[in-house]
C-alpha positions as CSV (number, residue, x, y, z in Angstrom):
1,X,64.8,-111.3,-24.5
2,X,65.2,-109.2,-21.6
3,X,66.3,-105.5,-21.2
4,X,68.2,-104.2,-18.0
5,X,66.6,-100.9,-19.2
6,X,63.9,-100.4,-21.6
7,X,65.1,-99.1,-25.1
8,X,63.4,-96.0,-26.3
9,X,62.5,-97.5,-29.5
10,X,61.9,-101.5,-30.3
11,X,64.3,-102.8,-32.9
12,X,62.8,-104.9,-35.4
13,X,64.0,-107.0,-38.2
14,X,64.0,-104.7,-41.7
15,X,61.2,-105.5,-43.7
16,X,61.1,-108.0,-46.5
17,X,59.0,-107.9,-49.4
18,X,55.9,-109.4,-48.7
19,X,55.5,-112.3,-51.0
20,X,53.8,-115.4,-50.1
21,X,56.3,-117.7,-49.3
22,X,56.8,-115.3,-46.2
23,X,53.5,-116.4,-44.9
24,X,53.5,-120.1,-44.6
25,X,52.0,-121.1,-41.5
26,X,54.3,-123.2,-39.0
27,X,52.8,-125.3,-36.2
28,X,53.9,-127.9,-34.4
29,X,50.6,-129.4,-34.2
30,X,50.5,-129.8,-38.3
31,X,52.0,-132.6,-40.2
32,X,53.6,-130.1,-43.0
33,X,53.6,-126.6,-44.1
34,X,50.7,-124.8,-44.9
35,X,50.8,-122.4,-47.3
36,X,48.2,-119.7,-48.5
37,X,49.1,-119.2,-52.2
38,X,47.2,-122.5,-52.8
39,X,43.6,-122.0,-54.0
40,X,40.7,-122.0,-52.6
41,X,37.0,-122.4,-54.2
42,X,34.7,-119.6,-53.6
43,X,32.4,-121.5,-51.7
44,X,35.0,-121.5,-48.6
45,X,35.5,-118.1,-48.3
46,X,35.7,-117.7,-44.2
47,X,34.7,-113.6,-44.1
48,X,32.7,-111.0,-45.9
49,X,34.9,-108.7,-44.6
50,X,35.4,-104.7,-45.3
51,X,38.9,-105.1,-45.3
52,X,40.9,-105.8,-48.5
53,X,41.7,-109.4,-49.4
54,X,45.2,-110.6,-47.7
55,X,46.5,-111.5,-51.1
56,X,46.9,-107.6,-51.7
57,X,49.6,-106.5,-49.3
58,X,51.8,-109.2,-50.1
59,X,52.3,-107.7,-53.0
60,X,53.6,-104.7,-51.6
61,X,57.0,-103.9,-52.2
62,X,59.8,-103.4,-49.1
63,X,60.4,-100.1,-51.0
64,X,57.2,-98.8,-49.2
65,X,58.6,-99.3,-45.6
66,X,62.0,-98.3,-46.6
67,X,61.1,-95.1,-44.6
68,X,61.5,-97.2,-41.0
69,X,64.8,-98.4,-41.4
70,X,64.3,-101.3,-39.7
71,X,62.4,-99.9,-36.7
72,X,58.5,-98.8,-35.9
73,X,58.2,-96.1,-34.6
74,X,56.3,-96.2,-31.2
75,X,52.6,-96.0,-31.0
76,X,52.3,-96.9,-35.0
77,X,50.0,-99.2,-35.7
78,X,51.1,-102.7,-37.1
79,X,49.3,-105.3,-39.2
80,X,49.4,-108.9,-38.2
81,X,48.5,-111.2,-41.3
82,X,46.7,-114.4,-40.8
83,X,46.5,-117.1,-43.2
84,X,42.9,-118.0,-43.4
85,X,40.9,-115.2,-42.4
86,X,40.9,-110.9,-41.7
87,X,44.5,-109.5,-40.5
88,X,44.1,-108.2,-36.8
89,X,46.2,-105.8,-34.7
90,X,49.8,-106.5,-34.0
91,X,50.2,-105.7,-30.2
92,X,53.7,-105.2,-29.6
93,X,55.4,-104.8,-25.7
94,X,55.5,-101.6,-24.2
95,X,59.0,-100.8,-22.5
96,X,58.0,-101.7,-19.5
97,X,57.3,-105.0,-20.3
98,X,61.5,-105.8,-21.0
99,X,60.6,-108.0,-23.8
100,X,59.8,-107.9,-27.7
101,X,57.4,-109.7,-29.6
102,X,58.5,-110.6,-33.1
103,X,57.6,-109.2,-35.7
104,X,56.3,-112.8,-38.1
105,X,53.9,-112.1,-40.8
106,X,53.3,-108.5,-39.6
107,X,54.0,-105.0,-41.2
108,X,53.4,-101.3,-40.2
109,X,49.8,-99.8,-41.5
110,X,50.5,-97.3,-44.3
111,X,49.7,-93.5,-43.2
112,X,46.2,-93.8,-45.5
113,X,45.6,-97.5,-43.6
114,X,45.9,-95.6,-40.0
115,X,42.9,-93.2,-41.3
116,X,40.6,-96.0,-42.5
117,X,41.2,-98.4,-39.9
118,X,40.8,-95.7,-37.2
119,X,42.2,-97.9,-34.3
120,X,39.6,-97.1,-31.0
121,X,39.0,-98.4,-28.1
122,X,37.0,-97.6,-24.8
123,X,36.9,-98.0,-21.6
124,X,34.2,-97.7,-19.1
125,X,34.4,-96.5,-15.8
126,X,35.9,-93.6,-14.3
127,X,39.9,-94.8,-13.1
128,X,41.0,-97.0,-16.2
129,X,43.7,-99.4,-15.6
130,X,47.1,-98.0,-16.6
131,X,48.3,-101.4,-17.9
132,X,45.6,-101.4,-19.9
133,X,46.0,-98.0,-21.2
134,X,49.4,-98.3,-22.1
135,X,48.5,-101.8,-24.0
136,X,46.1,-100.3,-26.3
137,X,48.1,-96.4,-26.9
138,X,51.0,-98.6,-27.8
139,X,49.8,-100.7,-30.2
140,X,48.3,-97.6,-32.3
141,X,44.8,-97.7,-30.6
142,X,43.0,-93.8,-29.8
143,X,40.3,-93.4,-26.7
144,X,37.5,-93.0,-28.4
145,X,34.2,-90.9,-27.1
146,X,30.9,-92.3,-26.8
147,X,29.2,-91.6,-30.1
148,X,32.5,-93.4,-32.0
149,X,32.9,-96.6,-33.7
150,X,35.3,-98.4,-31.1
151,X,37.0,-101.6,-31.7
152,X,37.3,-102.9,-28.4
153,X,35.1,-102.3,-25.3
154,X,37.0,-103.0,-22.3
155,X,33.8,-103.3,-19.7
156,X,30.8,-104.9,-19.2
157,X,28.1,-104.3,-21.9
158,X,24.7,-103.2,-21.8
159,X,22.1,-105.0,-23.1
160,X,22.0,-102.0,-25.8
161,X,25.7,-102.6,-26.8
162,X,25.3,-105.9,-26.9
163,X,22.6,-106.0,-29.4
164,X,24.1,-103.4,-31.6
165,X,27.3,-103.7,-31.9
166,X,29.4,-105.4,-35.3
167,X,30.9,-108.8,-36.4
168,X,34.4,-106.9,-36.3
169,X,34.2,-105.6,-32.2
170,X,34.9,-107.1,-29.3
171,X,34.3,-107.2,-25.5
172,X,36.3,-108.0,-23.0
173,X,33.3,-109.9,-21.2
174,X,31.3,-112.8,-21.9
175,X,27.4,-112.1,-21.0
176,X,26.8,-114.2,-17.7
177,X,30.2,-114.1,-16.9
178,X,29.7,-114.4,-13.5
179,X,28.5,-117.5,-13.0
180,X,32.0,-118.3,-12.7
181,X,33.0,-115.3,-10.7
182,X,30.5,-115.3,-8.0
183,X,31.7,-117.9,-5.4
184,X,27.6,-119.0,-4.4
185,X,27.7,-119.6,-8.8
186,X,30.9,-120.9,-8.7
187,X,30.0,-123.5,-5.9
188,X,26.3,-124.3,-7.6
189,X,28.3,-125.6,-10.8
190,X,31.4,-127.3,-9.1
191,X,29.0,-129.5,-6.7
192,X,27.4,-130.6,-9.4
193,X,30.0,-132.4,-11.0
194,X,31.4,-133.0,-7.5
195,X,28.9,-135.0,-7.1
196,X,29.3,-136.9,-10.5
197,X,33.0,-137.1,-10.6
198,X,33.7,-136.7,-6.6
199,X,37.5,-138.0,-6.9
200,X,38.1,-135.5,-9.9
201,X,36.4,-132.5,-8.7
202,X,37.7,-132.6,-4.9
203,X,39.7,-129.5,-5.8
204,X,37.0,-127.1,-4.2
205,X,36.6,-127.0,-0.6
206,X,32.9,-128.3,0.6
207,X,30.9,-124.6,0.9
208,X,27.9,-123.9,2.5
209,X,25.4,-121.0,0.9
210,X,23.8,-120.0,4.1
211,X,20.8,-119.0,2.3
212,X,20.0,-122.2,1.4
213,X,22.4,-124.5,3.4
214,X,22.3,-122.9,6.9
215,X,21.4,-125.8,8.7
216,X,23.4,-128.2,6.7
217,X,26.3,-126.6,8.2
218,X,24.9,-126.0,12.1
219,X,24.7,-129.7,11.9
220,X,28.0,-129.9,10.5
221,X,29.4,-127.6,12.7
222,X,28.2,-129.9,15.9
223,X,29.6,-132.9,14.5
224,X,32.8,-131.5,13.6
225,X,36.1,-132.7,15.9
226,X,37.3,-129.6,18.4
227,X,40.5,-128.9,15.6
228,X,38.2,-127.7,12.8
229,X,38.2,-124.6,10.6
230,X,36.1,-122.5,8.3
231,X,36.1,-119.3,6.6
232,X,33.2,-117.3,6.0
233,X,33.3,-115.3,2.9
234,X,30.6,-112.7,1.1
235,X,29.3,-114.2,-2.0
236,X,29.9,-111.4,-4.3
237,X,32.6,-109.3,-2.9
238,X,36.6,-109.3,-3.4
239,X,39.5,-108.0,-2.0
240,X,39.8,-109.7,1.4
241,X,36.5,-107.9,2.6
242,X,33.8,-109.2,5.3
243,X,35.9,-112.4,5.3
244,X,36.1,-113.8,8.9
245,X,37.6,-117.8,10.7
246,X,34.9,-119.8,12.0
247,X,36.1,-122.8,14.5
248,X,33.7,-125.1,16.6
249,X,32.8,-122.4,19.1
250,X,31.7,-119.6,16.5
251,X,28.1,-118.8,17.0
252,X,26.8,-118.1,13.1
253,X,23.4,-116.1,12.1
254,X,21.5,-117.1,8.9
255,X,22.5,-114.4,6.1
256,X,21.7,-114.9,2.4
257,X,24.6,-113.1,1.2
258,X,27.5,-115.1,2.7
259,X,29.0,-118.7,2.6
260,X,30.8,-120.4,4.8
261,X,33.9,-122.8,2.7
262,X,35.8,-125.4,5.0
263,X,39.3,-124.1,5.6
264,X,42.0,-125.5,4.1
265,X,44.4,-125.7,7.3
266,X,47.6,-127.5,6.1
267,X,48.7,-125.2,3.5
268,X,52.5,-125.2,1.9
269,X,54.3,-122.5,3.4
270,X,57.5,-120.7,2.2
271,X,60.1,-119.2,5.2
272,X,56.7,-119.7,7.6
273,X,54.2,-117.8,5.5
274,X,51.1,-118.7,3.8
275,X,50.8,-117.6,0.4
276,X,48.8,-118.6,-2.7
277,X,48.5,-118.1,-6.2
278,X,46.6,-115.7,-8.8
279,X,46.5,-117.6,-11.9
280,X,45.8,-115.2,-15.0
281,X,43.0,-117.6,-17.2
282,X,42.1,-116.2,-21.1
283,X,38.7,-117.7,-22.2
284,X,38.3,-116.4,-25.8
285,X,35.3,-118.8,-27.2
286,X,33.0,-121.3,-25.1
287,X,31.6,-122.9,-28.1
288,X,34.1,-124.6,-28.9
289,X,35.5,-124.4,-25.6
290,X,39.1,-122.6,-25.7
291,X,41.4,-121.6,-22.6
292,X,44.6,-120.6,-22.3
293,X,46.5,-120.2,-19.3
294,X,49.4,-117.5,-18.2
295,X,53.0,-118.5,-17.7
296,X,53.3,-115.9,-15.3
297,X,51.4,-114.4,-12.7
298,X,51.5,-113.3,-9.0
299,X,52.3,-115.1,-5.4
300,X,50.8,-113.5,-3.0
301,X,52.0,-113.9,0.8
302,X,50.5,-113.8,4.2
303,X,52.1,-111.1,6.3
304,X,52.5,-113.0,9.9
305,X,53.7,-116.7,10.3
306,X,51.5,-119.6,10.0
307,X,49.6,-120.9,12.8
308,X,46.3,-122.5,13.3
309,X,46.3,-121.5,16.8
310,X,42.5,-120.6,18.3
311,X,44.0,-117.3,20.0
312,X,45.1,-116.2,16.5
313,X,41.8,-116.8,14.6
314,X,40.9,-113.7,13.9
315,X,44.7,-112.1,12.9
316,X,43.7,-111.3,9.3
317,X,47.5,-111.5,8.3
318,X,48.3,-114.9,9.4
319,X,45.6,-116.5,7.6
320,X,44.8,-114.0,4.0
321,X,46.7,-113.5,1.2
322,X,44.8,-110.6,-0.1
323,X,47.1,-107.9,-1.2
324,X,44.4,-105.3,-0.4
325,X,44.3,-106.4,3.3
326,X,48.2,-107.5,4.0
327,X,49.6,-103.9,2.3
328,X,47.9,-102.6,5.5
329,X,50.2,-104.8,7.9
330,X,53.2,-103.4,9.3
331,X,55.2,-106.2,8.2
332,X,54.4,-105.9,4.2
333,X,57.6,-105.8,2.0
334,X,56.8,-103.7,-1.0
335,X,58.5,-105.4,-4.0
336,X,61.0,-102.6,-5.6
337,X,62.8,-103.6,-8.8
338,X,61.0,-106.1,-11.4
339,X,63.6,-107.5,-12.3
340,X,64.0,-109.0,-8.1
341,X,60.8,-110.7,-8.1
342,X,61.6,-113.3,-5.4
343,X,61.5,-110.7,-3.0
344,X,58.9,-108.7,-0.5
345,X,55.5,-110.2,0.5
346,X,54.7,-110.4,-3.7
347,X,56.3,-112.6,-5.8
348,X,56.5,-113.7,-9.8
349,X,55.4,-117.2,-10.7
350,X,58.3,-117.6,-12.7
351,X,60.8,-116.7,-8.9
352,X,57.9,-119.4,-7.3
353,X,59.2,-122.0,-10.0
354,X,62.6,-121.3,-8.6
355,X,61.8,-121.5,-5.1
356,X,60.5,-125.2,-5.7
357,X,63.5,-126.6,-7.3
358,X,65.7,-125.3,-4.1
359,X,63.3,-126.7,-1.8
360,X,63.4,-130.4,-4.1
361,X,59.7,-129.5,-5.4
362,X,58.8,-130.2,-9.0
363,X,57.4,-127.0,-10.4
364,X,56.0,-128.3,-13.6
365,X,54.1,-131.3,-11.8
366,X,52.7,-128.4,-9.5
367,X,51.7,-126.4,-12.2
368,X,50.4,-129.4,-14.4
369,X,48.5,-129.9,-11.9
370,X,47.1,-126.3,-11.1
371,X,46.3,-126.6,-15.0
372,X,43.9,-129.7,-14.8
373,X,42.1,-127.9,-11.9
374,X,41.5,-124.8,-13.7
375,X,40.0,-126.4,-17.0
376,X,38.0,-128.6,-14.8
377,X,36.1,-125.6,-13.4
378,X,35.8,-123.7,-17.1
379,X,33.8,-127.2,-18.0
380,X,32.0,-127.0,-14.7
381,X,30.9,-123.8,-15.7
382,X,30.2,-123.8,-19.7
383,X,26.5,-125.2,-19.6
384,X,25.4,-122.2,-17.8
385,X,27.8,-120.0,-20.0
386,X,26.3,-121.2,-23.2
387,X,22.7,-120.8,-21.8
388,X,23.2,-117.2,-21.1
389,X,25.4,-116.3,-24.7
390,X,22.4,-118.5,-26.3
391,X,20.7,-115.5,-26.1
392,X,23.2,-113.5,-28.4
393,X,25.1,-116.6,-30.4
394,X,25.2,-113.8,-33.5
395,X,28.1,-112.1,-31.3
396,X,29.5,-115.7,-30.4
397,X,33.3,-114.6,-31.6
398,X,32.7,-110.9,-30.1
399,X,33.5,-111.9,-26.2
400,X,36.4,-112.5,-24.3
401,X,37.7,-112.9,-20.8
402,X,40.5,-112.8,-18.3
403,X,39.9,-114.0,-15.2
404,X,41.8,-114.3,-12.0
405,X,42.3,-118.0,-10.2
406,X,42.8,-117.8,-6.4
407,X,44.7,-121.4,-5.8
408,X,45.8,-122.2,-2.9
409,X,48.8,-125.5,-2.7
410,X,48.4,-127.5,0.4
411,X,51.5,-129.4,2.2
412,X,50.3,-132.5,-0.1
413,X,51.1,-130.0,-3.3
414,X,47.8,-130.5,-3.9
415,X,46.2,-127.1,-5.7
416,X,42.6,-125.8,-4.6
417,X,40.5,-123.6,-6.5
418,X,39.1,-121.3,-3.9
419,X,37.7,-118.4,-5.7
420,X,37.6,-117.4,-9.7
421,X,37.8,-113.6,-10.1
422,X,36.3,-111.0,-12.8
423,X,38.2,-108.4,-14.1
424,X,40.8,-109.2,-11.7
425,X,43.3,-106.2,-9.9
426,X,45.1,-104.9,-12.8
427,X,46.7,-101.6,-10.7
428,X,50.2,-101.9,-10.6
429,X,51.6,-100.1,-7.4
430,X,54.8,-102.6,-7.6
431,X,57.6,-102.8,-10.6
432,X,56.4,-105.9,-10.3
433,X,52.3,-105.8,-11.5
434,X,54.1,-103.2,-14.3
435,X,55.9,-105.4,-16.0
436,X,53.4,-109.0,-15.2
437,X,50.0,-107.1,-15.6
438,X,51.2,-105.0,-18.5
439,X,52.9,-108.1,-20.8
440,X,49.5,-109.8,-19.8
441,X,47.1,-107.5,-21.2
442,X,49.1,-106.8,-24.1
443,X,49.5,-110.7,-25.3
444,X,45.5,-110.9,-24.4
445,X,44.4,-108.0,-27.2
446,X,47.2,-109.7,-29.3
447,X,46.0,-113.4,-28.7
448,X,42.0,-112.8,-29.4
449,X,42.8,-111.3,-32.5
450,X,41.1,-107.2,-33.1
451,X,40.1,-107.5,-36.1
452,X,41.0,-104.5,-38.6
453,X,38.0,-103.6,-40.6
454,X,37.4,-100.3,-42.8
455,X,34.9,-97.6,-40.9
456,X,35.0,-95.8,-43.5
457,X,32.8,-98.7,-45.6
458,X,29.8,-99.9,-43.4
459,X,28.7,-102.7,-45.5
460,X,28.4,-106.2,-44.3
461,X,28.9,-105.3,-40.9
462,X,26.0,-106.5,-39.5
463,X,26.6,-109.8,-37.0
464,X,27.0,-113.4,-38.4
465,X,24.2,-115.6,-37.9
466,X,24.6,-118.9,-36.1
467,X,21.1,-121.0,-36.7
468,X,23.3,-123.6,-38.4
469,X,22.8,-126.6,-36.6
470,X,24.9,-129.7,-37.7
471,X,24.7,-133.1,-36.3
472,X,27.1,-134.8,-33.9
473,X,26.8,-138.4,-35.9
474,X,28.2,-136.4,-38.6
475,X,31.4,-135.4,-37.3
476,X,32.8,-139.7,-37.3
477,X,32.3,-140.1,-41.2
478,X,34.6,-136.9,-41.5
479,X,38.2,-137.9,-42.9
480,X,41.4,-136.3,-44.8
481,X,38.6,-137.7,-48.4
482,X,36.0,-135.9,-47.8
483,X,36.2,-133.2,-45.3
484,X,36.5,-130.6,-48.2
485,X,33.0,-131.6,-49.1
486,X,31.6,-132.7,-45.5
487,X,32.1,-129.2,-43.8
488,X,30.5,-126.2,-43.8
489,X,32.2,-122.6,-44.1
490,X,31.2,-122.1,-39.9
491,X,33.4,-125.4,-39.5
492,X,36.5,-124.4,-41.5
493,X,36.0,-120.9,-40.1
494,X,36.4,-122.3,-36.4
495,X,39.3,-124.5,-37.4
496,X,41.1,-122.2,-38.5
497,X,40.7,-119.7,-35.6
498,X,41.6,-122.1,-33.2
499,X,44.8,-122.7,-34.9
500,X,45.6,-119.0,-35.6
501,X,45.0,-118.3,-31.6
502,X,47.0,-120.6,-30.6
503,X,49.7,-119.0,-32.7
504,X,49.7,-116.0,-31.2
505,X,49.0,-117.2,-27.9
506,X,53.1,-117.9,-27.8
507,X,55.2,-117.6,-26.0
508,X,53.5,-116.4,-22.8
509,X,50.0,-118.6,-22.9
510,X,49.6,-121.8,-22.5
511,X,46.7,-123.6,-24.5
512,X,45.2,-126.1,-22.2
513,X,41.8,-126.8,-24.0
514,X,41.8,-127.9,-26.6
515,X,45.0,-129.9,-26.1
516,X,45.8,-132.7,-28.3
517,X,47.6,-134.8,-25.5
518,X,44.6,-134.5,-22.9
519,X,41.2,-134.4,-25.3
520,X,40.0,-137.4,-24.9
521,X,40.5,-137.6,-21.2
522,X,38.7,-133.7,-20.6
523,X,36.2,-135.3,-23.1
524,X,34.2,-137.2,-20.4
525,X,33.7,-134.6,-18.4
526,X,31.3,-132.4,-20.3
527,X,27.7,-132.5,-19.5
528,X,26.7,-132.4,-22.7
529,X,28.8,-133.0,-26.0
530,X,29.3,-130.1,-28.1
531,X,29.6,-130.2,-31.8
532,X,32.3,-127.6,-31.9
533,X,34.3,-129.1,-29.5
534,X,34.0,-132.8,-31.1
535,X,34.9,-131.4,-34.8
536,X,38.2,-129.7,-33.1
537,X,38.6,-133.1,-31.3
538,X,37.9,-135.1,-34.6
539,X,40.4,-132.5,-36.5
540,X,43.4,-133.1,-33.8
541,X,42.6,-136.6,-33.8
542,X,43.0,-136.8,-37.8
543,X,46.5,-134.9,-36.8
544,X,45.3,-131.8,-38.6
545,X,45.4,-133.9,-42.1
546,X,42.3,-131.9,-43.0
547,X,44.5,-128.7,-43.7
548,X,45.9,-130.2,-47.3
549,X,42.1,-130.2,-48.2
550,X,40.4,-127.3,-46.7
């Protein structure tokens, strides 16, 4: 649903008493309903949680909410039940985001609720994202000062806040998160399985560390035809900066804090220009492995026409895309209304899709495509993830993170990874970052699932441990018969999380691991087999039979 202009208050459905029947779960990945008045035995209990048992509020009566008359007010905290496990926050859309999420199997806290739930979150750094911001006030969430209980840390954590904080918070970053967002990192991992899979992995141009690889490339650089490019690039900064183009005749020094990547010189243009992509990528667990992809995002465009002339080498706007170097150029179109977002040097993934179809392109090949590349580089880079979180598995459900995909498409419509971003640009000087960058973060807190737990009771808060070890010969003998008695409460518990996420990750994210049409093909690229990822394998396989048991 779309809004010309943004109604001062969201309409929702009135509410209906809250009986059981309203909370079956519906999936189209399940073979029937599920429902959660069955029974459970005791043994299976998923949480210890402080919160109260589900089971109470659907006993509540409509008469309770009568008071809304149909609508929530702004800024009030809503519930959002889950089936198997501890409600979490309901993040609804700000205005500015022109759309609504429904409200399924959600209900506004009670004023008593607001007060024991305390809703906080904090963020670190001095100039917090407004996007952000808005997210977290409008969902019911307070700034909270430093010696508060927060729910949700938006910022790297110290190694103190790592090791105290509870089962119930979360952080918006995984530890060792940048051995994917560092390109020398980025490039160690990819070669590797370039090397063992060199017809699968050629999405990521050849890149030379010059620390290590300096005269790899001067010998490269001799042997190399007159015609050919690189792009010399700092290994740990962003925004367009220190990058410079390389050709034959470039004399290079030895410095351990660059690369040098070959240049992709034939890329697809649109009306002349360059442009390429920023893919928005949610990673919310690594073991098991679970990534979800935006449906949106940003196109960013070159500023000057295309050319691979040697006397416009080093004309910054013909050859980056950067926003933060091509807002400089006198020919940058600032994008003005959201709702045009085919136009200026910025555009919406969603106006890109449109722009292939006139020009005879087919967008969801392209952006098949752009998926396979970007779950290929989250397996590339989950042995060194899960060495570094190894060393705080108790918080293993505690992290989360967004990153940003630079992909560029070549003439060929062939996409390239060229660099994976941490806490990626979420300023919004454009109508059009408002509305993307804001619906983004908002269906991120809503999609990990904040967890609502009682402050006011500090029992059982304490981390869960993770030293259960399982074997992967196990998982085979595990059918519809006996699954009930073959898995443990940390198997049903990650079952049914992966489900629940990928409920809420609809309509706007895309789960593209784990997938139940692709599994077995992204199976064989994984260094080493994981037993989370083989039981949600095993579980899809068995066509989520399991859930009439468990």
């Amino acid at each position: 649903m779309r809004y010309r202009q943004a109604p001062s208050k969201i309409e929702l459905p009135v509410f209906q008493p809250l009986a059981s029947s309203c909370f079956q779960r519906r999936d189209s990945n399940l073979t029937q309903t599920h429902s959660q008045s069955r029974t459970k035995s005791p043994q299976k209990k998923l949480y210890n949680s402080c919160v109260q048992p589900t089971e109470h509020y659907r006993s509540i009566s409509v008469k309770q909410w009568s008071t809304y008359e149909g609508q929530v007010p702004q800024k009030h905290p809503i519930m959002q039940m889950q089936d198997n496990s501890d409600p979490t926050v309901f993040f609804q859309y700000p205005p500015i985001c022109e759309q609504v999420r429904p409200l399924i199997n959600a209900r506004p806290l009670t004023k008593e609720e607001v007060e024991q739930y305390d809703l906080k979150f904090k963020i670190l750094g001095s100039n917090p994202y407004k996007c952000v911001l808005t997210a977290f006030e409008y969902a019911g969430f307070q700034n909270c000062d430093e010696d508060e209980l927060w729910n949700v840390q938006w910022g790297q954590g110290s190694q103190s806040t790592l090791k105290n904080m509870n089962r119930f918070q979360k952080i918006n970053h995984f530890p060792g998160c940048w051995n994917m967002g560092r390109k020398d990192l980025l490039w160690l991992n990819l070669s590797k399985f370039k090397r063992k899979f060199p017809k699968d992995f050629a999405f990521v141009p050849n890149t030379y560390i010059l620390a290590y690889d300096f005269d790899r490339f001067i010998n490269a650089q001799e042997a190399a035809n007159n015609n050919m490019l690189w792009i010399k690039k700092p290994c740990a900064e962003s925004r367009g900066r220190g990058i410079s183009m390389i050709n034959k005749r470039t004399k290079v020094k030895k410095s351990k804090n660059f690369l040098i990547m070959d240049y992709i010189a034939n890329p697809h243009t649109i009306n002349g220009f360059k442009y390429d992509l920023r893919v928005y990528v949610l990673i919310s667990s690594f073991d098991p492995l679970r990534v979800y992809m935006y449906k949106d995002g940003l196109v960013r465009f070159a500023t000057s026409k295309y050319t691979t002339s040697s006397k416009d080498l080093g004309k910054k706007y013909v050859h980056l895309t950067n926003f933060s170097v091509n807002k400089h150029s006198p020919n940058f179109v600032k994008n003005q209304q959201a709702d045009r977002d085919d136009e200026g040097s910025k555009w919406s993934h969603v106006a890109l899709r449109k722009k292939y179809q006139e020009m005879g392109i087919d967008p969801k090949q392209v952006f098949k495509s752009i998926k396979d590349v970007i779950l290929k580089t989250c397996i590339a880079s989950e042995p060194f993830m899960l060495d570094t979180n190894a060393k705080s598995s108790e918080h293993r459900n505690g992290y989360f993170e967004l990153y940003g995909f630079d992909v560029l498409i070549d003439e060929k419509l062939k996409p390239w990874v060229l660099e994976v971003n941490v806490s990626p640009s979420l300023n919004s000087s454009a109508p059009i970052d408002r509305r993307i960058k804001t619906s983004l973060i908002s269906d991120v807190l809503h999609l990990v699932g904040i967890p609502l737990w009682n402050k006011q009771d500090l029992v059982s808060q304490s981390p869960q441990r993770y030293s259960y070890q399982r074997n992967l010969k196990d998982i085979q003998s595990i059918n519809v018969m006996n699954c009930q008695q073959r898995l443990g409460q940390q198997d049903i518990q990650q079952i049914h999380l992966t489900l629940e996420e990928r409920r809420r990750a609809k309509p706007n994210f895309s789960c593209i691991y784990p997938n139940q049409k692709t599994l077995n093909y992204y199976s064989n690229f994984f260094e080493f087999p994981r037993y989370n990822n083989r039981l949600i394998e095993k579980f899809y396989q068995e066509r989520c039979s399991w859930l009439t048991r468990l």
